[in-house]
C-alpha positions as CSV (number, residue, x, y, z in Angstrom):
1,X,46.1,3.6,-14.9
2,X,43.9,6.0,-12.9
3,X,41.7,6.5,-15.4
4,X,41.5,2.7,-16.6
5,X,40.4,1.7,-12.8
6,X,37.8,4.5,-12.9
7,X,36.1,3.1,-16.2
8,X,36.3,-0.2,-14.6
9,X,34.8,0.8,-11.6
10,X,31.8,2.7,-13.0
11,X,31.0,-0.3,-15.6
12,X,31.3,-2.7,-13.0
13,X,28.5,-0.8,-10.7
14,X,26.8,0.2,-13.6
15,X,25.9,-3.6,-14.8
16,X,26.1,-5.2,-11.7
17,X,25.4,-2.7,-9.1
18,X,22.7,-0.8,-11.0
19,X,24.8,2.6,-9.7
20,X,24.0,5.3,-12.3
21,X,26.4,8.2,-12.0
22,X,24.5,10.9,-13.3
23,X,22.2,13.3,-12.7
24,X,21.9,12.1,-9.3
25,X,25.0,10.5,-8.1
26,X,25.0,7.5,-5.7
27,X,21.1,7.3,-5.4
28,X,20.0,3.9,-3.8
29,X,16.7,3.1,-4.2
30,X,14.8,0.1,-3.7
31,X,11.2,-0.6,-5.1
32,X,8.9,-3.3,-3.7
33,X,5.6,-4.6,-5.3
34,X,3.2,-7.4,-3.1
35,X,1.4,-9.2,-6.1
36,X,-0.9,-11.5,-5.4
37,X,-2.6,-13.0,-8.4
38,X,-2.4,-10.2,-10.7
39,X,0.0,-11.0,-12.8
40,X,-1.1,-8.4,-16.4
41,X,-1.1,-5.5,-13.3
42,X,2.2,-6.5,-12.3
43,X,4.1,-6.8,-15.6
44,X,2.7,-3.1,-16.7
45,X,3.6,-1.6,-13.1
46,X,7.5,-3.3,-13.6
47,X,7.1,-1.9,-17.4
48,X,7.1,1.9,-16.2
49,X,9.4,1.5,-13.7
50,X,11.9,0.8,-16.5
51,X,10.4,3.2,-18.4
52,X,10.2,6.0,-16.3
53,X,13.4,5.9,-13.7
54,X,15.6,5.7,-16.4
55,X,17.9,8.0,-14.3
56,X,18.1,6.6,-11.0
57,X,20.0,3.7,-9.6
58,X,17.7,1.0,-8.4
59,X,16.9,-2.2,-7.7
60,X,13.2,-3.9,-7.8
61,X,12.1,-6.5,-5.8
62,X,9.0,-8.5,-5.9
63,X,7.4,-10.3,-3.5
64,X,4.9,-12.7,-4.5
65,X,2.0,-14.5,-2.1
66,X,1.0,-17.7,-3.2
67,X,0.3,-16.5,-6.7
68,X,-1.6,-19.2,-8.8
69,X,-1.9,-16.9,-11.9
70,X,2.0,-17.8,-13.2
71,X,2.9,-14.6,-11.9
72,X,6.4,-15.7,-10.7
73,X,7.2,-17.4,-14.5
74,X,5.9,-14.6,-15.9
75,X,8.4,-12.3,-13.8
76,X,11.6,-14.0,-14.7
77,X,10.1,-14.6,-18.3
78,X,10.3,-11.0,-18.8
79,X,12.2,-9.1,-16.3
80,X,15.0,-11.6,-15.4
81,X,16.7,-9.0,-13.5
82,X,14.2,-8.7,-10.7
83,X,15.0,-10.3,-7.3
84,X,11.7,-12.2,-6.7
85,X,10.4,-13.5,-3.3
86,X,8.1,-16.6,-3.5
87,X,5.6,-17.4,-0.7
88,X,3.5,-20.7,-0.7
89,X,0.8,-18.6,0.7
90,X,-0.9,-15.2,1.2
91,X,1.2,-13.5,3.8
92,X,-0.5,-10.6,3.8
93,X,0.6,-7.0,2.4
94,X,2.7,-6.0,5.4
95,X,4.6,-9.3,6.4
96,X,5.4,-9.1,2.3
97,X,7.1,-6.0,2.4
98,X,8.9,-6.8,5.5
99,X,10.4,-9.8,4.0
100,X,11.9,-7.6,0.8
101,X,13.1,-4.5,3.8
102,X,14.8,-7.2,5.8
103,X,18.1,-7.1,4.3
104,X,17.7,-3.6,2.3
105,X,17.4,-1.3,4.5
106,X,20.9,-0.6,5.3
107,X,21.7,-1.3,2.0
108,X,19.7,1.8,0.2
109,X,18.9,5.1,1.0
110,X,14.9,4.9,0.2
111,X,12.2,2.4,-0.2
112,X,9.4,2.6,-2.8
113,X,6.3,0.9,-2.3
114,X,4.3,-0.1,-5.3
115,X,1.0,-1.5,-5.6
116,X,0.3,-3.8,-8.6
117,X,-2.3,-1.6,-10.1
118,X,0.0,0.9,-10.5
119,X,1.6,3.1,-13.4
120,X,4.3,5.7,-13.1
121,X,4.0,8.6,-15.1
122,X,7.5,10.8,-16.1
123,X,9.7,12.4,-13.5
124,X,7.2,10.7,-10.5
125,X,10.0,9.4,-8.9
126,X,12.4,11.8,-9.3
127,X,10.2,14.5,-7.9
128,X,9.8,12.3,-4.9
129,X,13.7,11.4,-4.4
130,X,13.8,15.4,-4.8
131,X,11.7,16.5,-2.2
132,X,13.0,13.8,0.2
133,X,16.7,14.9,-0.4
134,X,15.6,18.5,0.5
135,X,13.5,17.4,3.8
136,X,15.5,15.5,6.0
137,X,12.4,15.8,8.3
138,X,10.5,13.9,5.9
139,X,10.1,9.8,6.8
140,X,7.2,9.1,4.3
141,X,6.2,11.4,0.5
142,X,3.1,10.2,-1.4
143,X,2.6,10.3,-5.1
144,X,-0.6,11.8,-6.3
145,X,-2.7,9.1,-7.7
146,X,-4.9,9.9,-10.8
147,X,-7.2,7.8,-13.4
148,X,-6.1,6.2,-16.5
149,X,-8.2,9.6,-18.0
150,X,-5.8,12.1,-15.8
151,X,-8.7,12.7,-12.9
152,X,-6.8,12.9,-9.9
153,X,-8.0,10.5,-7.3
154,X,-7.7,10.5,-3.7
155,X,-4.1,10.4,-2.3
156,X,-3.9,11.5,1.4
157,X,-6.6,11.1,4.3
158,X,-6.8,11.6,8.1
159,X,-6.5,8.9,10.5
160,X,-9.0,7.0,11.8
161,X,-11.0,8.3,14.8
162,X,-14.7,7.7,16.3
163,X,-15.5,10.8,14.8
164,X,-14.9,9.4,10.8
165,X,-16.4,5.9,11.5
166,X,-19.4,7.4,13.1
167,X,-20.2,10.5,11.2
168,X,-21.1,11.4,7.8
169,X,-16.8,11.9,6.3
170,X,-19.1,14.4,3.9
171,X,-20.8,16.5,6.8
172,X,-17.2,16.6,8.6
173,X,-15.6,17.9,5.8
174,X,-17.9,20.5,5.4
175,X,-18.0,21.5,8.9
176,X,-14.4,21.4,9.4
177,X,-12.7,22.0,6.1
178,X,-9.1,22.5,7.2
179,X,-9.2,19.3,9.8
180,X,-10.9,17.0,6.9
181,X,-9.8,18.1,3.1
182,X,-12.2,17.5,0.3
183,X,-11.2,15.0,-1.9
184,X,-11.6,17.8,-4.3
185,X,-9.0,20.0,-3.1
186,X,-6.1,19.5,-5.1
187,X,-2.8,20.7,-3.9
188,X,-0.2,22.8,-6.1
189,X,2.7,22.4,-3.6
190,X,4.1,19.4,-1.4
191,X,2.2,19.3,1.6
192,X,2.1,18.0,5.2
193,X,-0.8,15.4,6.0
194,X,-1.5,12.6,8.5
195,X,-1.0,9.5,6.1
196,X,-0.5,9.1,2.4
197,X,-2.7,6.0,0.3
198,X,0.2,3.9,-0.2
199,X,-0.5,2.5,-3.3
200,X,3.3,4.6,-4.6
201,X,5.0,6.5,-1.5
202,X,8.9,6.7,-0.7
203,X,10.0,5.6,2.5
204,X,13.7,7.1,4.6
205,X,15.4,3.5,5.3
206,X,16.5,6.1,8.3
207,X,13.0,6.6,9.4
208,X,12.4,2.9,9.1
209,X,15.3,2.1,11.3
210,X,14.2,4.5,13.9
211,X,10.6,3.2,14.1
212,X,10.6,-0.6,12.5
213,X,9.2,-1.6,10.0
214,X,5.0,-2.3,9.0
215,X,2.9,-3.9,11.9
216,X,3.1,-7.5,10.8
217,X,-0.4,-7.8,12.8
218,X,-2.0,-5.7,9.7
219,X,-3.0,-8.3,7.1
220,X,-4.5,-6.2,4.1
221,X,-5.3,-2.6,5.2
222,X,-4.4,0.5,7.2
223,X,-0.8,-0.6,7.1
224,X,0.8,2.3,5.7
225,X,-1.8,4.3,8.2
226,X,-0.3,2.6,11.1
227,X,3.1,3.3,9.4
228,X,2.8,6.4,9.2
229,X,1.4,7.1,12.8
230,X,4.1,5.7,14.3
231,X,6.4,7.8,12.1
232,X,4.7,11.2,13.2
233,X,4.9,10.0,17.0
234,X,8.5,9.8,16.2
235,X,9.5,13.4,14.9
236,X,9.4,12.4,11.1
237,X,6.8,14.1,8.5
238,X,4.7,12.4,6.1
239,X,4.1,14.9,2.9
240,X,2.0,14.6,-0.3
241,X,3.9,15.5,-3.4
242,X,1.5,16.6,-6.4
243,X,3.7,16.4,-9.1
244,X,4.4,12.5,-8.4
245,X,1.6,11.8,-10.4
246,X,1.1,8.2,-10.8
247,X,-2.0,6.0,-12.7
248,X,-4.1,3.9,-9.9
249,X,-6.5,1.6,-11.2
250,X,-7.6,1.1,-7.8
251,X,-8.9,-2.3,-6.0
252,X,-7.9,-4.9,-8.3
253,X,-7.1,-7.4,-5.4
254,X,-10.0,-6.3,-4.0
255,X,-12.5,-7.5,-6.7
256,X,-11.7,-10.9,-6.8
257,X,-12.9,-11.4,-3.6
258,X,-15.0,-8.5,-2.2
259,X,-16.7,-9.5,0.9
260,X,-13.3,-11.3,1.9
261,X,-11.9,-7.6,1.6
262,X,-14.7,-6.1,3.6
263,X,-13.9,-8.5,6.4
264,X,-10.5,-7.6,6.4
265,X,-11.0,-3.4,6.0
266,X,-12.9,-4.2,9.4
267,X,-10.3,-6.1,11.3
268,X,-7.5,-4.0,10.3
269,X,-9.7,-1.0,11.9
270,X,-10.4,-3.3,15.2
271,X,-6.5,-3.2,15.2
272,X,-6.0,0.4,14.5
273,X,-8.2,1.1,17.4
274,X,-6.9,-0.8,19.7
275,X,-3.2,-0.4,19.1
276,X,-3.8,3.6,19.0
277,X,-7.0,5.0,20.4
278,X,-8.4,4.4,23.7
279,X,-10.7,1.6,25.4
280,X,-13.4,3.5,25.5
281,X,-13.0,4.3,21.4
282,X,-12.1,0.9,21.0
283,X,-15.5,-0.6,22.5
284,X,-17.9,2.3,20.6
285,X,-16.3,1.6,17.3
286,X,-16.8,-2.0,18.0
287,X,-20.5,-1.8,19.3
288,X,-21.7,0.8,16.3
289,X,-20.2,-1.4,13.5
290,X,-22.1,-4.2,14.9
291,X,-25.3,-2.0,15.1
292,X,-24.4,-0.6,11.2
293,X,-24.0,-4.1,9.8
294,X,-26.9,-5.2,11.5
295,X,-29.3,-2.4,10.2
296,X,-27.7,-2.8,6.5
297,X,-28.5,-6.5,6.6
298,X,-32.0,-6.0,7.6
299,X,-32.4,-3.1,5.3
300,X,-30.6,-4.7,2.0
301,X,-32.8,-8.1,2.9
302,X,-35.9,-6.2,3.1
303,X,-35.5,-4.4,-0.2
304,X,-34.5,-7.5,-2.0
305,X,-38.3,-9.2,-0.8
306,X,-39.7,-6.3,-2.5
307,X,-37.7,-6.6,-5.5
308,X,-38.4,-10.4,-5.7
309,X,-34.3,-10.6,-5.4
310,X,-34.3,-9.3,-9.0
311,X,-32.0,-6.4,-8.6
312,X,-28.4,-7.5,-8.7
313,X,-27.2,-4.8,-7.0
314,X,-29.3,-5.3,-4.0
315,X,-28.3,-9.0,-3.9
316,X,-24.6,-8.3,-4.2
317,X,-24.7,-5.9,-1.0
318,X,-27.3,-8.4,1.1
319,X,-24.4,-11.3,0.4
320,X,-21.7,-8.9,1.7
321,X,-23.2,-7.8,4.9
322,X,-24.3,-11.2,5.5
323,X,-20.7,-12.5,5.5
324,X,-19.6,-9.1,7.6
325,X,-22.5,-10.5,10.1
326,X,-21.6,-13.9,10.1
327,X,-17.3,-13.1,10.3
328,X,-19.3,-11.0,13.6
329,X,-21.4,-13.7,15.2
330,X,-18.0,-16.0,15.3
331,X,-16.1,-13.8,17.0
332,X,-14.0,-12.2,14.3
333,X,-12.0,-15.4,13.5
334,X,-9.0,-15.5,10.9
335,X,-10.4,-18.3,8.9
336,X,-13.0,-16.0,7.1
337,X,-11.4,-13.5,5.4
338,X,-8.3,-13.3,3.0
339,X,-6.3,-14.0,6.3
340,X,-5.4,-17.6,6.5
341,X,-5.9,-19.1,9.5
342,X,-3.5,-19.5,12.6
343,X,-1.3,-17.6,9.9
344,X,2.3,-17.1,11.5
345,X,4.3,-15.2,8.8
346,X,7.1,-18.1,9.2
347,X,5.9,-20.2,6.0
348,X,8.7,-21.4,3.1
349,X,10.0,-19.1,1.2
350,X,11.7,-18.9,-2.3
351,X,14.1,-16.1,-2.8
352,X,15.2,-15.3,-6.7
353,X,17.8,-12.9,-6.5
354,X,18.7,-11.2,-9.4
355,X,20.6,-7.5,-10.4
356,X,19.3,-5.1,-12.6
């Protein structure tokens, strides 16, 4: 009888549950992807997913902002067993992921953030679910992000200060290797930084619950920077773990609409400033990117009179910092930007739950 209840019990998590009793028993894991409009990205990131954490008990959701690609159809079409949020507009990244956390988090162990221009490669999450079951110190682990071709990209940086937004990041790191890493140095063993890129890191639901979740005030960047901030003023660790290796396309969202990005990169950095550096930090960073933008408009606008506005190049940059000066002149407002304005986060939802 014993044994007939114990069948039934593991066949009943297994399909509904999505428990997987081996090799790593009880593992509760929670992925959540933001797509907006980028909908090839997304089905290929939810493709190694299955492919890849074939031996981990999950569940995937996805949140979607205002998609007008057929993302959401596309979604269900495929991968009917992923829960699937629907917004009627671009919330931005962070209020996304806080709508998937808000009735996870005491429900699994970790959270996985995903970007949509991401693939997993073998073991990637496992090593990560490995390193965080050995650290209990450790709130936030990064993948290491490489190219299609295997060239490793990029995966952890400091966090901003005056000092990286007003000198050369080049001349820094040569002057201070240890303080500022190359993005050459490539690390053989798991490793403590400031903050992780978090286009794939792992999250402690523990961690989470100690210091809430992303800053909601953070539209498209510097989220996970904040994030992890906060988590370090707390007592928990952020790590980089290089043999998470995961494929990053990099800035897919971005290039469909550039200068929209560029404003936003800027605002998020106004925030970070003045949420976590002082006044006085706050106003310089303020005053010198208004002096930068000004110099590169003037610069970019003279080199396209000489080139009789021939060169592409040249005309792409003039139209970007002509939109960074004009988002300045008006006062930073919401309207320009991907952030839509008088944007509140508390716009319909559509919730598409599903089990894996």
């Amino acid at each position: 009888m014993w044994k007939s209840l114990s069948l039934l019990l593991r066949w009943v998590t297994s399909h509904f549950l999505n428990f997987s009793f081996y090799p790593f028993p009880m593992i509760a894991l929670n992925f959540i992807i933001i797509n907006w409009n980028t909908r090839q990205l997304l089905l290929d990131c939810l493709s190694s997913i299955y492919t890849t954490a074939t031996d981990l008990k999950y569940q995937i959701y996805v949140v979607d902002n205002g998609s007008q690609d057929e993302s959401v159809k596309a979604v269900h079409d495929q991968f009917p067993r992923v829960c699937v949020i629907e917004n009627q507009e671009n919330r931005g990244f962070a209020a996304a992921v806080n709508q998937a956390l808000k009735n996870t988090i005491e429900t699994y162990t970790y959270s996985v953030l995903l970007n949509t221009d991401t693939l997993l490669q073998r073991d990637a999450i496992s090593a990560m679910y490995s390193f965080m079951e050995q650290h209990k110190d450790a709130g936030i682990a990064g993948a290491q992000l490489q190219k299609p071709d295997g060239t490793r990209q990029h995966s952890y940086d400091n966090y901003p200060t005056l000092a990286t937004e007003l000198f050369n990041k080049s001349l820094l790191r040569w002057l201070f290797p240890k303080k500022y890493p190359s993005k050459k140095t490539q690390a053989t063993q798991p490793v403590e930084v400031e903050s992780v890129i978090g286009a794939c890191m792992m999250i402690r639901n523990k961690a989470i619950e100690d210091v809430g979740k992303l800053d909601e005030d953070y539209f498209f960047f510097l989220e996970e920077t904040d994030w992890c901030y906060r988590m370090q003023k707390a007592g928990w660790k952020v790590y980089h773990i290089p043999e998470a290796r995961v494929i990053h396309l990099g800035g897919q969202s971005k290039k469909r609409a550039p200068w929209q990005s560029q404003v936003e990169y800027c605002r998020s950095l106004y925030l970070f400033f003045r949420k976590n550096r002082s006044a006085f930090s706050y106003l310089m960073l303020r005053i010198f990117y208004l002096v930068k933008i000004s110099l590169n408009l003037a610069v970019n606008a003279v080199g396209n009179v000489l080139m009789f506005f021939q060169n592409k190049k040249l005309r792409y940059r003039l139209s970007i910092y002509y939109k960074l000066f004009l988002w300045h002149l008006f006062l930073c407002p919401d309207g320009m930007g991907l952030k839509p304005p008088n944007s509140n986060n508390k716009r319909q939802e559509k919730i598409h739950h599903s089990l894996r």
